[in-house]
C-alpha positions as CSV (number, residue, x, y, z in Angstrom):
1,X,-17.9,19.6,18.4
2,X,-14.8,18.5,16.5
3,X,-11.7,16.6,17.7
4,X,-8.5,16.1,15.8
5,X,-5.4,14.3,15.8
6,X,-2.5,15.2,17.0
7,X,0.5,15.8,14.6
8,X,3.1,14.0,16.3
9,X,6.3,11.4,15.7
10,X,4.8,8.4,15.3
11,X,8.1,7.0,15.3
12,X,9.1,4.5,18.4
13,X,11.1,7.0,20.5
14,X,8.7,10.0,20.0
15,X,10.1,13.9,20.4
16,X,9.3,15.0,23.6
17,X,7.0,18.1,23.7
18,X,7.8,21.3,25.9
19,X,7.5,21.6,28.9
20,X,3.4,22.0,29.4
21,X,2.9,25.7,31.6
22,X,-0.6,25.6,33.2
23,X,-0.8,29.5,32.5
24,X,-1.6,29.0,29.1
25,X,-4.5,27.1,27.5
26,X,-1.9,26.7,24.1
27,X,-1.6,23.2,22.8
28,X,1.9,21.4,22.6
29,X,3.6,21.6,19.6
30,X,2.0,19.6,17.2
31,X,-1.5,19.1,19.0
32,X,-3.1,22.0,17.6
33,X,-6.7,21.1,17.4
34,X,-6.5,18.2,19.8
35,X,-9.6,19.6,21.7
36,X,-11.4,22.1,19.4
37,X,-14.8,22.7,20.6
38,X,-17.1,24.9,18.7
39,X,-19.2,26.7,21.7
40,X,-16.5,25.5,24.4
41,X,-19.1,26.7,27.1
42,X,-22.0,24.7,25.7
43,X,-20.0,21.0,26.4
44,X,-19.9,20.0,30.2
45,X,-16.3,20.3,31.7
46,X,-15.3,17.2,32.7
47,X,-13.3,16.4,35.7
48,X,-14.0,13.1,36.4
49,X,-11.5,11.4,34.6
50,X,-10.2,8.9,37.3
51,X,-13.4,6.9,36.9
52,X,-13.6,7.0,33.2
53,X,-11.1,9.4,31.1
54,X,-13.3,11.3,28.6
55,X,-13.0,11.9,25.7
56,X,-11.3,9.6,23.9
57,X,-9.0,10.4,21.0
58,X,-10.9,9.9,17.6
59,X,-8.1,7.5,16.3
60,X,-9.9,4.8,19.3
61,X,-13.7,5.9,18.0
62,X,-12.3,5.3,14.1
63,X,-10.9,2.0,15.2
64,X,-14.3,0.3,17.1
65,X,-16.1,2.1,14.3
66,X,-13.5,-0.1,11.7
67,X,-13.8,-3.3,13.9
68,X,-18.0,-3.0,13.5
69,X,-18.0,-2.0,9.9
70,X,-15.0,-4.3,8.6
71,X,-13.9,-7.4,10.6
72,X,-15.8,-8.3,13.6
73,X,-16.0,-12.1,13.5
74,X,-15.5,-14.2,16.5
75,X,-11.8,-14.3,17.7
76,X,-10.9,-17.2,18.1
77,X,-13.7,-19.3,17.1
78,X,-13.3,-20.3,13.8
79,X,-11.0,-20.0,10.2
80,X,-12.6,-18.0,7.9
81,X,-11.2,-14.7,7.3
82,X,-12.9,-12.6,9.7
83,X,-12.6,-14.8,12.8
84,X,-8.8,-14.6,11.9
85,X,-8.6,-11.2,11.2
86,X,-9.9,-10.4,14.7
87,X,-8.0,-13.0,15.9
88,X,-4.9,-10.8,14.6
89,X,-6.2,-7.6,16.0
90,X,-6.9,-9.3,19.5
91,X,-3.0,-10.4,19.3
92,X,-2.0,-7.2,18.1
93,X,-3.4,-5.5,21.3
94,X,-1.4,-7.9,23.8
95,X,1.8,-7.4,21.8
96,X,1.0,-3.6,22.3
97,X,0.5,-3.8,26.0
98,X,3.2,-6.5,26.7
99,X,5.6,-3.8,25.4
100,X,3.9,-1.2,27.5
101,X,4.3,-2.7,31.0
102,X,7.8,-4.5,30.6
103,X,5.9,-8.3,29.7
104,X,7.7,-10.3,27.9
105,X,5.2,-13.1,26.6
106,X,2.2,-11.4,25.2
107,X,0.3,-14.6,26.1
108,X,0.4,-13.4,29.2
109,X,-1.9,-10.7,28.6
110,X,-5.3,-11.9,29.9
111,X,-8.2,-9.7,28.6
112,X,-10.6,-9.2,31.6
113,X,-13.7,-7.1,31.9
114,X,-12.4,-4.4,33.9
115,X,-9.6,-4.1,36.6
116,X,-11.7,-5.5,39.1
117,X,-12.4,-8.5,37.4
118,X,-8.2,-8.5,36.6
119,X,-7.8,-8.4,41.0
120,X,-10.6,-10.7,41.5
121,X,-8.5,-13.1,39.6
122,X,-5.3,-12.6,40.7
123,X,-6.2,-12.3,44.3
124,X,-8.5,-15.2,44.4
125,X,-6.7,-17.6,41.7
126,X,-3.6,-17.0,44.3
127,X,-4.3,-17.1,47.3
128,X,-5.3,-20.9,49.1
129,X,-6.7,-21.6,52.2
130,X,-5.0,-20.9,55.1
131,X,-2.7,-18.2,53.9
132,X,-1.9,-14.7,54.5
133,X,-2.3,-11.1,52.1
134,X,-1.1,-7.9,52.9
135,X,-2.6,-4.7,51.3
136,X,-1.8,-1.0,51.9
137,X,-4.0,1.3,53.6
138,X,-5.0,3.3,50.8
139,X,-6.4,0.6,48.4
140,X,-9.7,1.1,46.7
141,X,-12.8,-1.9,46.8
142,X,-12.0,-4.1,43.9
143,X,-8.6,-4.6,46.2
144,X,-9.9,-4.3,49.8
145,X,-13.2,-6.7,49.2
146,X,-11.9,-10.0,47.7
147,X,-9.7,-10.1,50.8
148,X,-12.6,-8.9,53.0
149,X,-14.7,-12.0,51.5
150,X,-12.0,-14.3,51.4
151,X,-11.0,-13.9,55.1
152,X,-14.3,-14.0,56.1
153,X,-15.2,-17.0,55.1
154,X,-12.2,-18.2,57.0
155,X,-9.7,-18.8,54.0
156,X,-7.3,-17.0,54.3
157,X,-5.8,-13.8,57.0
158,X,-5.4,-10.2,55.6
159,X,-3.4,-7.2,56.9
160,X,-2.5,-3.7,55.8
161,X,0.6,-2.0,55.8
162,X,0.7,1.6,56.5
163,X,1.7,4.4,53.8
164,X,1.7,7.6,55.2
165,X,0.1,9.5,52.8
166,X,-1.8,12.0,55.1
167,X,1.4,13.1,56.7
168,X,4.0,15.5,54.8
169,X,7.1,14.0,56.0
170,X,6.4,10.7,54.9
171,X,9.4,9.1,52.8
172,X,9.8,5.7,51.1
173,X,11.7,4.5,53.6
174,X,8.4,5.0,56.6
175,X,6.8,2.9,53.5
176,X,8.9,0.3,54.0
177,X,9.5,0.2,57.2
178,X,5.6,-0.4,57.9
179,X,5.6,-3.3,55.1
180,X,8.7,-4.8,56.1
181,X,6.9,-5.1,59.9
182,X,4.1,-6.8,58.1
183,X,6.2,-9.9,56.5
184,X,7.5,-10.8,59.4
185,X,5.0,-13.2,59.1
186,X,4.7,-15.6,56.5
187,X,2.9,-14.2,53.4
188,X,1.3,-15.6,50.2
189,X,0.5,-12.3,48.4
190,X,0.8,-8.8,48.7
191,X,-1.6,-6.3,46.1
192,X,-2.2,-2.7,46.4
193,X,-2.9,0.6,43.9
194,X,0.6,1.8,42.6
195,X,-1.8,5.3,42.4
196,X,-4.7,6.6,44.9
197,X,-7.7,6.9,43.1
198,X,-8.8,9.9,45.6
199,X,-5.5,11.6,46.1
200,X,-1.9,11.7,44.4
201,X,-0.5,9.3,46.7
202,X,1.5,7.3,45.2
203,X,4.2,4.1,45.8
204,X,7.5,3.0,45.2
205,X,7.0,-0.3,43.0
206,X,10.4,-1.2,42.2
207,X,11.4,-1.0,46.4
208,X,8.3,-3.0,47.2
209,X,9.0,-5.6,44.7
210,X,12.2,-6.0,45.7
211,X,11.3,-6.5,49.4
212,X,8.3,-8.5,48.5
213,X,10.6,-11.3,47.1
214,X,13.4,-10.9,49.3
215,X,10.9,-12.6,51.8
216,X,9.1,-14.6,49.4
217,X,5.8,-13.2,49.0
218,X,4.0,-12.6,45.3
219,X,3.7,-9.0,44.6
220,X,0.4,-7.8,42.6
221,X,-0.5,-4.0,41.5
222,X,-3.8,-2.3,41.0
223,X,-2.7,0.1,38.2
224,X,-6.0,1.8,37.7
225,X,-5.2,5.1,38.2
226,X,-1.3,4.9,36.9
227,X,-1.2,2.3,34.0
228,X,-0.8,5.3,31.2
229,X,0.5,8.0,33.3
230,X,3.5,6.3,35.7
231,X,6.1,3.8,34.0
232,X,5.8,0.7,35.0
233,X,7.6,-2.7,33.8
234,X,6.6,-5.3,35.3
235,X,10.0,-7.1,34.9
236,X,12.1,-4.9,36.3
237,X,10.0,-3.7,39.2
238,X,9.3,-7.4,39.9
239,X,5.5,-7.2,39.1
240,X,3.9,-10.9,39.4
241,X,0.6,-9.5,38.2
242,X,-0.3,-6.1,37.1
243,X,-4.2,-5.1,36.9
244,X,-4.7,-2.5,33.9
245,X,-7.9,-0.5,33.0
246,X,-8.7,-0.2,29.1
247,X,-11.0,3.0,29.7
248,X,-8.8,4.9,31.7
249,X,-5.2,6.5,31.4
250,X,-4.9,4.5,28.1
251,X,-7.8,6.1,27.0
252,X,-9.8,2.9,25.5
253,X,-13.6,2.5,25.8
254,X,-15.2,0.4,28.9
255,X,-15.9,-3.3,28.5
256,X,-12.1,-4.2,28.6
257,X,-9.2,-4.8,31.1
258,X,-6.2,-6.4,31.6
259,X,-4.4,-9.0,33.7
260,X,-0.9,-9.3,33.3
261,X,0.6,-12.3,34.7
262,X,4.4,-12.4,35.3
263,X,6.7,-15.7,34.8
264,X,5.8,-19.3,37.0
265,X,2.3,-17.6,37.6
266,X,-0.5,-19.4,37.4
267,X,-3.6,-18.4,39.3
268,X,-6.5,-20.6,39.6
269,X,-9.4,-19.8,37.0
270,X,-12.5,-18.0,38.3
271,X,-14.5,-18.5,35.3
272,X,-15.1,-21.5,33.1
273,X,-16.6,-22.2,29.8
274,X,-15.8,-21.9,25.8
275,X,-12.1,-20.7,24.6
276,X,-11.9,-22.2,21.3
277,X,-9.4,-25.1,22.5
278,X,-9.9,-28.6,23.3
279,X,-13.8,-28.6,23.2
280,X,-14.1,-32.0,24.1
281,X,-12.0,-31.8,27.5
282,X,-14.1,-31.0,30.3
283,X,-11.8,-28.3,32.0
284,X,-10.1,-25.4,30.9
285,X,-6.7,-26.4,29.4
286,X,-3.3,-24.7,30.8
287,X,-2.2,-22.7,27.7
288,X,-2.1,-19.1,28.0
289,X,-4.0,-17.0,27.4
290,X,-6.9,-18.9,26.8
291,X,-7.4,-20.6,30.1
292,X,-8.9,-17.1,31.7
293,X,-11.0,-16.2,28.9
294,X,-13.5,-17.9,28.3
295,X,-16.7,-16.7,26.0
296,X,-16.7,-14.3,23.6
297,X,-14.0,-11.3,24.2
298,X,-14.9,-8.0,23.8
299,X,-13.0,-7.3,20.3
300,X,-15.0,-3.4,19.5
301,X,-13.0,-2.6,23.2
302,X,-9.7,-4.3,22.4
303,X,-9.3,-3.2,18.9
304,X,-10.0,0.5,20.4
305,X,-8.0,-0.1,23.4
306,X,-4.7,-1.2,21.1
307,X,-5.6,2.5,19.9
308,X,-5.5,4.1,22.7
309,X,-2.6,2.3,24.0
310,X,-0.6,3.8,20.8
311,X,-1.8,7.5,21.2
312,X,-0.9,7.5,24.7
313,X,2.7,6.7,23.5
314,X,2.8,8.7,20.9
315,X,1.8,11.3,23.2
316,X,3.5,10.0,26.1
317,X,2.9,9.2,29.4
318,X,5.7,11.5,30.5
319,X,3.8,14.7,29.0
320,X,0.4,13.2,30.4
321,X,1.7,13.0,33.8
322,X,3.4,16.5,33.3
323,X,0.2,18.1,31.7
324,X,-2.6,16.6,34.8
325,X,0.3,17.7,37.6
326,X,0.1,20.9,36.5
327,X,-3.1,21.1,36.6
328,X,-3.7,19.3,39.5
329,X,-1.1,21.8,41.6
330,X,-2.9,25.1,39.7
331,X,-6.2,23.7,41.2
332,X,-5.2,22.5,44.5
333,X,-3.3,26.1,44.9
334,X,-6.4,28.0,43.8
335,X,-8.3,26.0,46.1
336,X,-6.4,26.2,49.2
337,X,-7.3,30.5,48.9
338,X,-11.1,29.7,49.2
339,X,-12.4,30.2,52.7
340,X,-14.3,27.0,53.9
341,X,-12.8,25.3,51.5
342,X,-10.3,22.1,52.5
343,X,-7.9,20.4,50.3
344,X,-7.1,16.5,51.1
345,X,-3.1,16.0,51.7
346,X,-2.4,20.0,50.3
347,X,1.5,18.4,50.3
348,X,1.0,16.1,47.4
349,X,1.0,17.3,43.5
350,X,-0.8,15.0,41.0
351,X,-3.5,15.3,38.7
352,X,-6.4,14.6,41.0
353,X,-7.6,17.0,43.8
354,X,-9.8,16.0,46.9
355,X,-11.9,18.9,48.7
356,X,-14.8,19.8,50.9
357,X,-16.8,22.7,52.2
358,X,-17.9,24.0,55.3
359,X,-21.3,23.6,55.9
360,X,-22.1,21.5,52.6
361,X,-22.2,17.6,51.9
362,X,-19.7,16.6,49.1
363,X,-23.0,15.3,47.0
364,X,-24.4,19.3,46.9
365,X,-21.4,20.7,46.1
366,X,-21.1,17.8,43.0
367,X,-25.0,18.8,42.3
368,X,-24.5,22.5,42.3
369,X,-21.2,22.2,40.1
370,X,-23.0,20.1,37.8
371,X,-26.0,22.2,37.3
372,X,-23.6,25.4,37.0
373,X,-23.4,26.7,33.5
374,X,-23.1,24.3,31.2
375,X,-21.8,21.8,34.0
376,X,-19.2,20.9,35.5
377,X,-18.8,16.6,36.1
378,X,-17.0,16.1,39.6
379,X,-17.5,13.1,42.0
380,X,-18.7,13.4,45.4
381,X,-18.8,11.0,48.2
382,X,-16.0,7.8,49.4
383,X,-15.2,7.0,45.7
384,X,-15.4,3.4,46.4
385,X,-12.1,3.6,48.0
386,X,-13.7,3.6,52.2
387,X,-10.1,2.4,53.7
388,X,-8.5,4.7,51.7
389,X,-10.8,8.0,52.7
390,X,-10.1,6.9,56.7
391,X,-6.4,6.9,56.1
392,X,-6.5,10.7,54.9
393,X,-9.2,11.2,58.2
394,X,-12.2,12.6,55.4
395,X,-15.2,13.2,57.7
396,X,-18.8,11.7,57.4
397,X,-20.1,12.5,54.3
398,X,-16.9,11.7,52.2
399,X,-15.7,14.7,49.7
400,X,-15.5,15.8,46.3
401,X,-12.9,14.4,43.4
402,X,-11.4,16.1,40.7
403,X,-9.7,14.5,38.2
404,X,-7.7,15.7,34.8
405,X,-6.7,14.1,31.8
406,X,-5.1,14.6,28.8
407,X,-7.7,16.7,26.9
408,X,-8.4,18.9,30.1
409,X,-7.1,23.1,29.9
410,X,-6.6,25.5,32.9
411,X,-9.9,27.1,31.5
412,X,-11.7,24.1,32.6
413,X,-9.9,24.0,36.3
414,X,-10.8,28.2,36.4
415,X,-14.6,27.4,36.0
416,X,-14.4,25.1,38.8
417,X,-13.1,27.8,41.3
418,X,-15.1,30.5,39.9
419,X,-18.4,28.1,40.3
420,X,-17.3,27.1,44.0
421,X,-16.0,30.9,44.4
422,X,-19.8,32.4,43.4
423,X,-22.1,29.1,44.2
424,X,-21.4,28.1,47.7
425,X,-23.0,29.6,51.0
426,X,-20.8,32.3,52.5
427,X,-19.1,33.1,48.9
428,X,-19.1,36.3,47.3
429,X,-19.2,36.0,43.3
């Protein structure tokens, strides 16, 4: 198997690529070779890309490969050349993602071990005693169990605002209606996932910022699923802390995340120990972005996150989103033509696609897909997001999750549907 580089502007303001058709399997312009694969049917087809996206672009393997062979000192920890050089690739990756999500102080940028960690912080460094969250009924478990814990060990109160997404006619305005009805109490913090991780349910940032301060609440995102493949500036959509995955839309390796933190916000640390400053004070100092991380970061992930942060603007997350809608809708059309089979909110278009079968649990249809062929990666069950499976009414036994990515055809979507087409009980091959 052999992956290339894409041939595109490297330039700040890329050229946008064509319009992406899902009724061809050609690369865009300029990608030819992107995803070559000698023996296509011999490598698994992999639609599980909203837990991890894979594969990665060979520009974020060269760069861990670079940080292992050529500079991996301690960043941070000392003056000699190679703790400074990593020190330089570590700054080099906030600057990168500061420009990404609308931030203006890269010092901002907290590196975190994943996005959970990222919420953990910023829903438990903000939130004091006695006060009052509000999440959205669609949010996944890093979101939905801090506050769970928090509220019940009598800290703080919790309530969710409704969003609509099983029902067609849902608008923005429904959205915001239901969210406006829940700050009519006082309210310290309100966090929930810009994207679904089960469903292409998505929500208006900018409008809930916007009402979030107007009655004086902090606003924080769970960008798992978007941070990559929606636009989001924090400063403009009035983000007080954005949670960001490395190993997901922006295509980095797992180890690494990200906690943005917006302007006047300073969440209580979670975690104490080393940083590199003021060793002989006994707490952790206030300077950014030091006081949340201490130990060792992990530099092999940030150097190849800073990569996958710049293909995914070179290619853009415009033509990301465009490519995974397409398909998403191809899929969830195909789908939706299969007796027994039932597609989760049919009226939404994204990249990932929810389903179940009559008469078969969500973890044998995943089993059966997998041992199909060469195999074909899907995720059964509640996806760690429970709250968010009872909004869209999925029965006992949860359901099945595709996901696309960047690197994804149609071929791969048509062996799904000719697998559940030929494999299932009651289906004719």
């Amino acid at each position: 198997m052999e992956f290339t580089e894409p041939a595109i502007d490297t330039t700040k303001h890329p050229k946008p690529f064509r319009r992406f058709s899902p009724e061809s399997n050609e690369s865009r312009p300029g990608t030819a070779g992107l995803l070559t694969c000698s023996g296509r049917h011999a490598f698994p087809v992999y639609l599980d890309n909203a837990a991890t996206s894979f594969p990665k672009p060979p520009s974020v393997i060269r760069a861990v490969e670079a940080c292992l062979e050529r500079y991996g000192g301690n960043p941070g920890r000392g003056s000699h050349r190679l703790a400074l050089r990593a020190a330089e690739e570590v700054y080099a990756c906030r600057v990168a993602a500061a420009d990404m999500f609308g931030l203006s102080d890269p010092a901002r940028v907290i590196f975190t071990q994943n996005t959970t960690a990222a919420l953990n912080l910023a829903i438990k460094g903000i939130l004091r005693r006695g006060e009052r969250a509000v999440c959205s009924d669609m949010e996944h478990n890093a979101v939905f169990r801090p506050l769970f814990r928090l509220a019940g060990e009598g800290g703080i109160s919790f309530d969710r605002f409704q969003t609509f997404s099983a029902v067609p006619e849902r608008t923005d305005a429904m959205l915001l209606s239901s969210l406006g009805h829940a700050l009519s109490r006082p309210t310290r913090l309100v966090v929930c996932a810009h994207a679904s991780n089960i469903c292409p349910a998505t929500l208006p940032l900018a409008a809930i910022g916007r009402l979030c301060h107007a009655r004086g609440a902090l606003f924080a995102v769970d960008a798992a699923q978007s941070a990559g493949v929606l636009d989001i500036n924090m400063e403009e959509m009035q983000i007080d802390a954005l949670a960001v995955p490395g190993h997901k839309g922006l295509y980095g390796p797992m180890g690494v995340g990200m906690l943005l933190l917006g302007k006047e916000i300073r969440p209580d640390t979670l975690l104490e120990g080393g940083n590199g400053l003021d060793s002989l004070s006994g707490g952790m100092g206030d300077d950014l972005p030091e006081r949340y991380e201490p130990g060792t970061l992990p530099l092999p992930a940030i150097a190849g996150l800073r990569a996958g942060i710049e293909f995914v603007r070179r290619v853009t997350p415009e033509a990301i989103r465009e490519k995974e809608t397409a398909l998403g809708v191809f899929l969830r059309d195909a789908l939706t033509e299969l007796p027994g089979v039932h597609v989760a909110v049919p009226h939404l278009a994204g990249g990932t696609v929810l389903f179940r079968a009559d008469g078969v649990s969500s973890e044998d249809i995943a089993a059966r897909l997998d041992a199909a062929g060469s195999g074909i990666c899907v995720r059964p069950g509640f996806h760690c997001a429970a709250l968010a499976h009872r909004t869209l009414g999925t029965p006992e036994g949860g359901a099945v999750r595709a996901s696309f990515g960047w690197f994804n055809t149609r071929r791969d979507a048509e062996q799904l549907i000719q697998s559940l087409r030929g494999g299932l009980p009651g289906r004719n091959g």
